[in-house]
N, CA, C and O atoms as a MOPAC input file, in Angstrom:
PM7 MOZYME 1SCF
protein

 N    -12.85100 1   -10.44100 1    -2.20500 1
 C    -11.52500 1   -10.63000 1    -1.63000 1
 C    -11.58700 1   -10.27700 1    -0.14600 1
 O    -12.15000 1    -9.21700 1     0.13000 1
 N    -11.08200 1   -11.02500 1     0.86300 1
 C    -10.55600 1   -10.42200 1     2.10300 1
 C     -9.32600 1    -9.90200 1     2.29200 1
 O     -8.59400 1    -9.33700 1     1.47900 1
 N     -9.18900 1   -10.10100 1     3.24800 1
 C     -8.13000 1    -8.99000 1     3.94400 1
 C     -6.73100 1   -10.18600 1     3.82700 1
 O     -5.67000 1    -9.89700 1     3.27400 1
 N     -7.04700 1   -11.65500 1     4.52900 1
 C     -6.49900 1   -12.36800 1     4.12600 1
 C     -5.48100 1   -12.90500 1     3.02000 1
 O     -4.41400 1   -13.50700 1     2.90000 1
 N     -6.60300 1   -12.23400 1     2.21800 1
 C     -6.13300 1   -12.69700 1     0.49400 1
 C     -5.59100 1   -11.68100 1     0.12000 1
 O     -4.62300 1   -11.92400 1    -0.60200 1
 N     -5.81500 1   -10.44500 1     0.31800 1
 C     -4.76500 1    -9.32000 1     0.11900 1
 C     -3.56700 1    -9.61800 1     1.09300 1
 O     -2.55300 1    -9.32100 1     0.46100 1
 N     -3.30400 1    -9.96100 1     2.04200 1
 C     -1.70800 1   -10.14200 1     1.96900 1
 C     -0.99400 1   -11.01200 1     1.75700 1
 O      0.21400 1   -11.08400 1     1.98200 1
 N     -1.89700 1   -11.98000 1     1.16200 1
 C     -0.93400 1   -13.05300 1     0.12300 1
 C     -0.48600 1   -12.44700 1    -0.92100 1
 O      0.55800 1   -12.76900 1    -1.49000 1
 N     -1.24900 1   -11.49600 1    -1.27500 1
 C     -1.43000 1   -10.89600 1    -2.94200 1
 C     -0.73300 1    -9.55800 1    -2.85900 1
 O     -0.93900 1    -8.77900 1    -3.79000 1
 N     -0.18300 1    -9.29900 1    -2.18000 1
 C      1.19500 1    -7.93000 1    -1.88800 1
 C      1.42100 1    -7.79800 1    -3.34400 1
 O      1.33500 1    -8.82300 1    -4.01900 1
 N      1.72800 1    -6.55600 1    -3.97900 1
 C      2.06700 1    -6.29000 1    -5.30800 1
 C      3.75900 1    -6.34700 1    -5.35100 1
 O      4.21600 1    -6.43700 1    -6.49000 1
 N      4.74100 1    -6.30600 1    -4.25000 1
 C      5.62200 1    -6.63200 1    -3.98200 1
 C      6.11500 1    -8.33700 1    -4.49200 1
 O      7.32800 1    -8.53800 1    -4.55600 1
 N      5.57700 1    -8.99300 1    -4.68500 1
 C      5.52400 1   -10.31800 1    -5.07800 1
 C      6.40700 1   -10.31900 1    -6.53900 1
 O      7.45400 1   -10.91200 1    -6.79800 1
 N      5.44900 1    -9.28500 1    -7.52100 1
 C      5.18100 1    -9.28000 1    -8.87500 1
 C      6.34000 1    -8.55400 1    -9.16500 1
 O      7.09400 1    -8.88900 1   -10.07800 1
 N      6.53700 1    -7.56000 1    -8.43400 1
 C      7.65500 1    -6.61600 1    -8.45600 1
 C      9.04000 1    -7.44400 1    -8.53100 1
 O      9.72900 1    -7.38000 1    -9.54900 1
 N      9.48200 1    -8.33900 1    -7.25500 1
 C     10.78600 1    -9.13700 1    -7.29800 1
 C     11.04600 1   -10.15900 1    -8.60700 1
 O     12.13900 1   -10.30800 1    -9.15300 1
 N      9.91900 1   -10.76300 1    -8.94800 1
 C      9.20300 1   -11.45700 1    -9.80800 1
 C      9.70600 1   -10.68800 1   -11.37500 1
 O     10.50500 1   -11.34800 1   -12.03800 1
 N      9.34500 1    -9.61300 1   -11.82700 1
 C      9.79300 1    -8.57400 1   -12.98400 1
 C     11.58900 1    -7.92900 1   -12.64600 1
 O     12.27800 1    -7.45200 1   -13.54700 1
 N     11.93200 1    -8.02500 1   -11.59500 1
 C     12.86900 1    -7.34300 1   -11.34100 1
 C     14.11400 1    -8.21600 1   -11.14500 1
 O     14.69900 1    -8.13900 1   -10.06500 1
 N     14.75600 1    -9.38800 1   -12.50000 1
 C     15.69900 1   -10.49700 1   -12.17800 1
 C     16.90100 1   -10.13700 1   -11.97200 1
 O     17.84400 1   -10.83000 1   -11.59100 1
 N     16.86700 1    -8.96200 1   -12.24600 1
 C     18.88600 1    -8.31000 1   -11.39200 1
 C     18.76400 1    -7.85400 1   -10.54600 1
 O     19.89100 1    -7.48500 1   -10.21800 1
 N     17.90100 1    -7.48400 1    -9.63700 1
 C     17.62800 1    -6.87600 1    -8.37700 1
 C     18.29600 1    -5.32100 1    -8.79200 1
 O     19.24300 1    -4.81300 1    -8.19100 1
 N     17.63200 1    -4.75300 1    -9.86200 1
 C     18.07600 1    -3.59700 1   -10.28200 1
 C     17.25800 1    -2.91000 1    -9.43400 1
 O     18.06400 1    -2.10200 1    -8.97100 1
 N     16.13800 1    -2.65500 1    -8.87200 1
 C     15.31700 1    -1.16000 1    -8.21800 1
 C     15.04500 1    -2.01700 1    -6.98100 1
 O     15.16300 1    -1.26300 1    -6.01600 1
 N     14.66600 1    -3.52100 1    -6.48200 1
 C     14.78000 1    -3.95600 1    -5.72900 1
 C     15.02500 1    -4.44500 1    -4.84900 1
 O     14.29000 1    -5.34000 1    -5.26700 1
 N     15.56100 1    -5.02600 1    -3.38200 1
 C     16.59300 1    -5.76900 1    -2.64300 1
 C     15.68500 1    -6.01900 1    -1.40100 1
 O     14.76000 1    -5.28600 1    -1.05100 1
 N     16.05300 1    -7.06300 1    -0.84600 1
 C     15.48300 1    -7.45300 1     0.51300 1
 C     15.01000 1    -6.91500 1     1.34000 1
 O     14.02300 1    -7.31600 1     1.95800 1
 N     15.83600 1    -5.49700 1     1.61000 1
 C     15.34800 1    -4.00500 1     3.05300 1
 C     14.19000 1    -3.77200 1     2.39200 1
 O     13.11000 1    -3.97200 1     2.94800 1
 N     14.30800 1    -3.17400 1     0.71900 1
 C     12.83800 1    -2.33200 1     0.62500 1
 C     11.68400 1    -2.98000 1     0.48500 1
 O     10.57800 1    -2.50700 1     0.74200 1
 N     11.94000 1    -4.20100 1     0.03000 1
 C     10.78800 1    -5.18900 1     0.05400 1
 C     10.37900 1    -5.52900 1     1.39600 1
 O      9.23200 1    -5.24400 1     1.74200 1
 N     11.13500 1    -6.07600 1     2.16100 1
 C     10.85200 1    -6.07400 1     3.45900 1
 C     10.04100 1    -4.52700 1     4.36200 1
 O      9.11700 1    -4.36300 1     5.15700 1
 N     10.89000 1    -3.79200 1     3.76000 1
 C      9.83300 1    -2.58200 1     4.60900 1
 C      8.59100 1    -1.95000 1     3.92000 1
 O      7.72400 1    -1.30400 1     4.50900 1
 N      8.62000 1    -2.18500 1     2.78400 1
 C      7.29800 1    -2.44200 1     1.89000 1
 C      6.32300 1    -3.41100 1     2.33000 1
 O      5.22800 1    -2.93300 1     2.62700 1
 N      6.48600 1    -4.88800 1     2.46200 1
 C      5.67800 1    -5.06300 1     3.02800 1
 C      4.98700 1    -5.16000 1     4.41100 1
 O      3.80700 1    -5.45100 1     4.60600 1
 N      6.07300 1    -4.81900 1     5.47800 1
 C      5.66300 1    -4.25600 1     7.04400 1
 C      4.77500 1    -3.12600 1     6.80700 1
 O      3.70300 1    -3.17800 1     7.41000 1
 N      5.07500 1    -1.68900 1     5.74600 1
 C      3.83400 1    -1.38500 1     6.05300 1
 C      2.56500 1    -1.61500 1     5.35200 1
 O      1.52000 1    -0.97300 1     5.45600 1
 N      2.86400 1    -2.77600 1     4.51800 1
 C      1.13300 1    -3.33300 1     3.73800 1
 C      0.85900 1    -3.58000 1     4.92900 1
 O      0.18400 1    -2.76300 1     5.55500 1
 N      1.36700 1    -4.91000 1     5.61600 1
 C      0.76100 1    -5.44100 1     6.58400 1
 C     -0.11700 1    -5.05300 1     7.71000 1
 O     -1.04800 1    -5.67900 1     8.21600 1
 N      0.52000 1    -3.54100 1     8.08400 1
 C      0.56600 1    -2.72300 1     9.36500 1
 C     -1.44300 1    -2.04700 1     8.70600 1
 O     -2.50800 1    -1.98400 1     9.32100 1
 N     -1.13600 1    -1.75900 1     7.52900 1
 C     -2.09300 1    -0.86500 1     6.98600 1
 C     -3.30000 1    -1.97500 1     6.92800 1
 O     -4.43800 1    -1.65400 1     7.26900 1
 N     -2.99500 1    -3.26600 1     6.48900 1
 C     -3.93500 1    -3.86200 1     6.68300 1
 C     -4.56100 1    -4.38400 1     7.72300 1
 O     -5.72300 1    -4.78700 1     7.75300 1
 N     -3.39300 1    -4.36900 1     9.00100 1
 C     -3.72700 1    -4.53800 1    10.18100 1
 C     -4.62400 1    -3.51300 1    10.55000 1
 O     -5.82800 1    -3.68900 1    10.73800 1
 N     -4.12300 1    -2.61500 1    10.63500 1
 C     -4.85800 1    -1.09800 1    10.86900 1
 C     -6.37800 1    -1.26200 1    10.25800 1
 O     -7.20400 1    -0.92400 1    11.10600 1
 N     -6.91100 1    -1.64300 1     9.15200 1
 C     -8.02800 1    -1.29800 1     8.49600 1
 C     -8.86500 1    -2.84200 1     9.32800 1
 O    -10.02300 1    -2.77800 1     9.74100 1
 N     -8.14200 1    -3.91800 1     9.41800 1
 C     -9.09600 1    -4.46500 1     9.98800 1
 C     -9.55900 1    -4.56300 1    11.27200 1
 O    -10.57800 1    -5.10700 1    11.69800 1
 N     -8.43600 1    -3.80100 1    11.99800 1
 C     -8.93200 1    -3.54400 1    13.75000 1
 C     -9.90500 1    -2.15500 1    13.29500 1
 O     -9.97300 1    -1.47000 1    14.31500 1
 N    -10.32300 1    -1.78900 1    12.68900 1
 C    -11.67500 1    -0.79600 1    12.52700 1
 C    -12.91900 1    -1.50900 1    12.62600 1
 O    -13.96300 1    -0.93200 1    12.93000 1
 N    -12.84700 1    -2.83300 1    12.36500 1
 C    -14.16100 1    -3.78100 1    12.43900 1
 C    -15.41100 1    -3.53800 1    11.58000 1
 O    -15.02900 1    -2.56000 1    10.93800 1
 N    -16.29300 1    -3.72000 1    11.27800 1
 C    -17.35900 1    -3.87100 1    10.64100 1
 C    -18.02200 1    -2.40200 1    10.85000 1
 O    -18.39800 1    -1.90100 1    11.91100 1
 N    -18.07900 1    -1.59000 1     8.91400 1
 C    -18.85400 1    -0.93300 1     8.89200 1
 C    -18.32900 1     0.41700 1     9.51100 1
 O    -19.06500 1     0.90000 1    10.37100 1
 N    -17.11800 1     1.13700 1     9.19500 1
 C    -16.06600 1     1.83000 1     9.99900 1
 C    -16.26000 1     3.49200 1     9.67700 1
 O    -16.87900 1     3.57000 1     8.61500 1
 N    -15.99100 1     4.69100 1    10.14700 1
 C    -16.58600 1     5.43900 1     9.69300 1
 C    -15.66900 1     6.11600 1     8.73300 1
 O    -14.51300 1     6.21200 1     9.14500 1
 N    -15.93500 1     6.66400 1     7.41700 1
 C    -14.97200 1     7.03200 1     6.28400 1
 C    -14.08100 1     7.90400 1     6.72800 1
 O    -13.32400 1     8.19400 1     5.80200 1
 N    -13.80800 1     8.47200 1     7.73000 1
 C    -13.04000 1     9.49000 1     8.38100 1
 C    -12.21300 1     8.80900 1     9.22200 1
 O    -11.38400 1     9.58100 1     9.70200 1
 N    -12.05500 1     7.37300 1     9.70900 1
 C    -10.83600 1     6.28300 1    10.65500 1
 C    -10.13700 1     5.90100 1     9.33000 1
 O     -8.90700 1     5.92700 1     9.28900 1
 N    -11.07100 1     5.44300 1     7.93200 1
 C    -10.64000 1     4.78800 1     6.83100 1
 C     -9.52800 1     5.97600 1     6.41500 1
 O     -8.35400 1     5.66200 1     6.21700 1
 N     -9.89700 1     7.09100 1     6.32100 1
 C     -9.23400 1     8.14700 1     5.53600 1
 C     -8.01700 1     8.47500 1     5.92000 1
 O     -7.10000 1     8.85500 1     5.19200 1
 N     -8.00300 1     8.27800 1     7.45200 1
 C     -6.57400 1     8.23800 1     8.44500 1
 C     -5.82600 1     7.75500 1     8.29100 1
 O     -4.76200 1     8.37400 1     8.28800 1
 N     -5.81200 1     5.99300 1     7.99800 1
 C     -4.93700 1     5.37400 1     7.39400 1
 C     -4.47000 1     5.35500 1     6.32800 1
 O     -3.34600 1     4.97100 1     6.00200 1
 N     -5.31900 1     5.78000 1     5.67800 1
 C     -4.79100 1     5.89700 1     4.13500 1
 C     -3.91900 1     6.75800 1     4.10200 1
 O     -3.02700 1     6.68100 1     3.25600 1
 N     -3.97700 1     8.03700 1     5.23600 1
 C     -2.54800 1     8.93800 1     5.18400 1
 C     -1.62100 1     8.40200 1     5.68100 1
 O     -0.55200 1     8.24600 1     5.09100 1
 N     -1.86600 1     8.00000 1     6.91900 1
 C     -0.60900 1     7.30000 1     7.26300 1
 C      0.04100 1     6.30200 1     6.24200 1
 O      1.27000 1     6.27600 1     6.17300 1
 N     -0.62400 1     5.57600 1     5.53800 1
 C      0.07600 1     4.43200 1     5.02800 1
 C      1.08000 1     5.70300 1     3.99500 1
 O      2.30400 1     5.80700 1     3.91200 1
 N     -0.16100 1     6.64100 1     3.23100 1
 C      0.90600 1     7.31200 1     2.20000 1
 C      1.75700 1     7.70500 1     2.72300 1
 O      2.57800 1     7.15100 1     1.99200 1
 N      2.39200 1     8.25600 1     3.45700 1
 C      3.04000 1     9.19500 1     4.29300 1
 C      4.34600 1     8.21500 1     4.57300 1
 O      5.50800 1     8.40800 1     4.21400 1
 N      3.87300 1     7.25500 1     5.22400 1
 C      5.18200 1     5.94100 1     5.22100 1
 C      5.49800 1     5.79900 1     3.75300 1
 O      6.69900 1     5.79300 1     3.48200 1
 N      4.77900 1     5.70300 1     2.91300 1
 C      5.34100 1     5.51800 1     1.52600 1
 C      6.35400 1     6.33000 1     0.58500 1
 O      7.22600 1     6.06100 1    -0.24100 1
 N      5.65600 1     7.68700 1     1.26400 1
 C      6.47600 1     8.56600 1     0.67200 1
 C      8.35900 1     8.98600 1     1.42000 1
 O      9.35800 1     9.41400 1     0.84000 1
 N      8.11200 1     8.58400 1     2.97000 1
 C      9.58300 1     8.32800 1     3.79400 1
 C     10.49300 1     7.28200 1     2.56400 1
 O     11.35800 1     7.67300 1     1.78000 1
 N      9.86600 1     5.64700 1     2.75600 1
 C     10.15900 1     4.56100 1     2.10100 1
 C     11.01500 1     4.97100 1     0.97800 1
 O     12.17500 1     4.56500 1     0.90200 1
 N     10.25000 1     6.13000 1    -0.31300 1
 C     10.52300 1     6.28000 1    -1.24600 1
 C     11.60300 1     7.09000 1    -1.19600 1
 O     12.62700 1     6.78700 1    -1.80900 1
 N     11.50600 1     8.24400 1    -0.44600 1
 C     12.75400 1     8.86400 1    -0.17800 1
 C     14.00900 1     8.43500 1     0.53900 1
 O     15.12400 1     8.90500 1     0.31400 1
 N     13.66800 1     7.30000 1     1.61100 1
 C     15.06500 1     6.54000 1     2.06800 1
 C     15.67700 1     5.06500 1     0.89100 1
 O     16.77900 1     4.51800 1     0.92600 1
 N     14.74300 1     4.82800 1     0.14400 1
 C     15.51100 1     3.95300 1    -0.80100 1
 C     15.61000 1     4.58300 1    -2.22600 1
 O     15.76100 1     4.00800 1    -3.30400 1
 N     15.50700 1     5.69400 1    -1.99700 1
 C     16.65400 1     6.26000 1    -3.14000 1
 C     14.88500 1     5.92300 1    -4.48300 1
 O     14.64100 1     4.89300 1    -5.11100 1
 N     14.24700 1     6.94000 1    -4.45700 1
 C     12.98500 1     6.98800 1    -5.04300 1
 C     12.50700 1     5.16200 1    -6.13600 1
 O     12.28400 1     4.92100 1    -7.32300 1
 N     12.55400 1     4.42000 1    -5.00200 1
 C     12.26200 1     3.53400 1    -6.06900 1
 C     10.84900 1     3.06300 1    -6.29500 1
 O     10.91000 1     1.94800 1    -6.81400 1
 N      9.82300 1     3.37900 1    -6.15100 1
 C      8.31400 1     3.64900 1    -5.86100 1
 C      8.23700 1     4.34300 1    -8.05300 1
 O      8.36800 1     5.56000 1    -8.18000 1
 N      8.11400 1     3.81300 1    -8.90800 1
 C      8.02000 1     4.18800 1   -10.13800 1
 C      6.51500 1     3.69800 1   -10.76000 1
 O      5.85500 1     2.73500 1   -10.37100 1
 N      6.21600 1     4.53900 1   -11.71600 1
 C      5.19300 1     4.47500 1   -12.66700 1
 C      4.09100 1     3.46500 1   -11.57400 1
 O      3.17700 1     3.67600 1   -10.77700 1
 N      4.98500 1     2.07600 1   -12.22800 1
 C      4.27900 1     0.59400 1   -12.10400 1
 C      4.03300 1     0.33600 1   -11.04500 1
 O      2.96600 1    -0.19700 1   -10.74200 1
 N      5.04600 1     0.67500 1   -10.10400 1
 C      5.09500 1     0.65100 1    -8.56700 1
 C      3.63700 1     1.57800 1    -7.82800 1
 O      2.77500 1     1.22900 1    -7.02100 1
 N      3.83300 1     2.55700 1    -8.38500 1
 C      2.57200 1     3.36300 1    -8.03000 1
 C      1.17200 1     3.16400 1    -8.34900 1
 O      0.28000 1     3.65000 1    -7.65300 1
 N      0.93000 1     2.38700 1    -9.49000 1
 C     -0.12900 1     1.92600 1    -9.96200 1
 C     -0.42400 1     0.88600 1    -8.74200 1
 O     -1.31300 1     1.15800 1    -7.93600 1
 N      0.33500 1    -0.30200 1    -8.62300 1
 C     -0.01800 1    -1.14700 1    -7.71100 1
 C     -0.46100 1    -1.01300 1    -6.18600 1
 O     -1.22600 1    -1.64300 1    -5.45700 1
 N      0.32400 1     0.03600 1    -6.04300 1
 C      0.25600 1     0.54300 1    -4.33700 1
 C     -1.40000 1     0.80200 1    -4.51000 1
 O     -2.32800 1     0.19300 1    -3.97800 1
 N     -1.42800 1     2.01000 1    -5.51700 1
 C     -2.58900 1     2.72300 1    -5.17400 1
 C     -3.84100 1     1.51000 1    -5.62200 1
 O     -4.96300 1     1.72800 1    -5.16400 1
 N     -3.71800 1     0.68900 1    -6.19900 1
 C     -4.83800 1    -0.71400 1    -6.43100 1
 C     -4.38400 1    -1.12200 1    -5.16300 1
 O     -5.25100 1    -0.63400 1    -4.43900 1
 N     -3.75600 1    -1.57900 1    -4.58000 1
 C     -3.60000 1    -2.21600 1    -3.48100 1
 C     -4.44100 1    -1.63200 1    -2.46300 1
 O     -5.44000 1    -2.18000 1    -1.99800 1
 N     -3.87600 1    -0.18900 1    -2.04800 1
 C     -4.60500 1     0.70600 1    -1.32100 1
 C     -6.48200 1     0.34100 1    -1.38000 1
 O     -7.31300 1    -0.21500 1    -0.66100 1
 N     -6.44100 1     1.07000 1    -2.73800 1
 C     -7.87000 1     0.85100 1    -3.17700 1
 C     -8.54900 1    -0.56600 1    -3.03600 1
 O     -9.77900 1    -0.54500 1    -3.05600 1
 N     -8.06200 1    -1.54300 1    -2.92400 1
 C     -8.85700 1    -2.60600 1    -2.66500 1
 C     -8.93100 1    -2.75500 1    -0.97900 1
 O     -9.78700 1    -2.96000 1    -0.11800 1
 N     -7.86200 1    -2.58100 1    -1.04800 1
 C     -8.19900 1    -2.47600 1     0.58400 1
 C     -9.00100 1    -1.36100 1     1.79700 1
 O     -9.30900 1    -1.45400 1     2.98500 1
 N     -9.11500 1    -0.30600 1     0.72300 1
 C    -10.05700 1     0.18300 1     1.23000 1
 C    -11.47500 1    -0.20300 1     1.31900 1
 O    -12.16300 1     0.07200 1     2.30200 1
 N    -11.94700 1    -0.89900 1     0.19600 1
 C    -13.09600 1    -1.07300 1    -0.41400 1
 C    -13.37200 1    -2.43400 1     0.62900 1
 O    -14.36900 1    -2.59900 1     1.33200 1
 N    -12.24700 1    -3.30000 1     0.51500 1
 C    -12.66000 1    -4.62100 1     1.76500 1
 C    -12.96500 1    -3.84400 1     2.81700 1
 O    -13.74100 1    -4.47700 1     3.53200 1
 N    -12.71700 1    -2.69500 1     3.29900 1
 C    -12.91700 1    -2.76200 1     4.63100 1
 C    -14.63800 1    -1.38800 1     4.79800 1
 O    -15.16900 1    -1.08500 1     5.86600 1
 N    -14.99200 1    -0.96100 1     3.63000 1
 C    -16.22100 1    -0.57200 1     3.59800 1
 C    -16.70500 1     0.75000 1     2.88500 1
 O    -17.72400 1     1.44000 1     2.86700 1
 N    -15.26100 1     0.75100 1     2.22100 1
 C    -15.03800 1     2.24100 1     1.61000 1
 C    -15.40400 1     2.11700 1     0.28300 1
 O    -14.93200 1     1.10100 1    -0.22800 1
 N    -16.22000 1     2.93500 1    -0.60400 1
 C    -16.17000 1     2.71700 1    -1.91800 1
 C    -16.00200 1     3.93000 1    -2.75400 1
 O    -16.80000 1     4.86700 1    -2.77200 1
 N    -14.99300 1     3.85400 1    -3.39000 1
 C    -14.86900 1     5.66700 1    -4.22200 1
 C    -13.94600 1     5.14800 1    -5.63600 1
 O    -13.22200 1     4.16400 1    -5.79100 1
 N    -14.35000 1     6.34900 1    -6.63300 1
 C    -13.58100 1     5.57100 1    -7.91200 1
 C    -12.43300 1     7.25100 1    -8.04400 1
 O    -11.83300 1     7.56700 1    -9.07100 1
 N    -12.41000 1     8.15800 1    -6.55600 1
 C    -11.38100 1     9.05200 1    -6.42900 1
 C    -10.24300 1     7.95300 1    -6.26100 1
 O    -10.37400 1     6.76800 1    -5.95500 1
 N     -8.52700 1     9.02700 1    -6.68600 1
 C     -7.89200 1     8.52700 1    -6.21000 1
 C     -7.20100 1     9.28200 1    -5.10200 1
 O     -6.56700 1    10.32900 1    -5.24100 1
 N     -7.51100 1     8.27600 1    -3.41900 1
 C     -7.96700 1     8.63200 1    -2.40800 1
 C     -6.04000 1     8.63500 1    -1.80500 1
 O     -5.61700 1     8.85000 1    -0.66900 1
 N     -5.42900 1     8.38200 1    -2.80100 1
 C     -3.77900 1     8.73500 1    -2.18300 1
 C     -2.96900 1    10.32200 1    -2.56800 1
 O     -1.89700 1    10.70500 1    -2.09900 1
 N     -3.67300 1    10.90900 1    -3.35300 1
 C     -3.47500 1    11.75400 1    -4.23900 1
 C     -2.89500 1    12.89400 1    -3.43800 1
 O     -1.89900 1    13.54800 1    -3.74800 1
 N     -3.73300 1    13.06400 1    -2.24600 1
 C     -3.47800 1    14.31400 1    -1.62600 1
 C     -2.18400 1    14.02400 1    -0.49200 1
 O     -1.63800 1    14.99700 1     0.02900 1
 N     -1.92000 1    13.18500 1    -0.29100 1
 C     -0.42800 1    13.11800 1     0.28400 1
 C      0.22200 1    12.08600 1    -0.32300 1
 O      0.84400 1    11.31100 1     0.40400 1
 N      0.21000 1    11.91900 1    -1.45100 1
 C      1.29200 1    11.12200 1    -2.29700 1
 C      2.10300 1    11.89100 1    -2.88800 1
 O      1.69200 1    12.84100 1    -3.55400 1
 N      3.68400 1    11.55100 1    -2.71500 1
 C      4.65800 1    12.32000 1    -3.13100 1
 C      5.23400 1    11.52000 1    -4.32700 1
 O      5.91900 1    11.88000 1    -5.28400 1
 N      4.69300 1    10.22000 1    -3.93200 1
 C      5.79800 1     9.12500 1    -5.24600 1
 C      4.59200 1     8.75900 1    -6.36900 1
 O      4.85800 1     8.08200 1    -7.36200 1

């Protein structure tokens, strides 16, 4: 997979997709859900080829860290399923960009 193909493949997709009353979902959080996939994926690919696990590890806080704001300004909607995906999301995108670990590398500043 590239980087490309991960932001076609936003887990946000699947989410609006499962969610037909717009019960946990709505336009803002999806929308600011995926500004910061995007940002994070932006971020991991301006590291360029072969990056050192300590730039990778940076973002990964930052991205959690926005996640955990996100979760607390839309009223905790980041659940179970939601969290599974982020953190696969995360995790693949770490791994595209040169990282490989079967830790889970959100753990230590994930609040949701």
């Amino acid at each position: 997979m590239s980087f490309e193909e991960l932001r076609k493949n936003k887990p946000t997709i699947q989410w609006v997709e499962n969610d037909e009353d717009n019960e946990f979902f709505n336009e803002e959080n999806i929308n600011a859900t995926n500004e910061v996939l995007d940002s994070f994926i932006n971020s991991l690919e301006k590291l360029g080829a072969n990056p050192p696990e300590a730039e990778i590890m940076k973002i990964v806080k930052d991205v959690v860290i926005k996640f955990n704001e996100l979760n607390e300004q839309y009223d905790y909607y980041i659940e179970t399923m939601e969290r599974e995906d982020l953190c696969e999301f995360i995790d693949t995108a770490v791994s595209i960009a040169g990282l490989e670990t079967d830790d889970d590398i959100t753990e230590e500043w994930r609040e949701w």
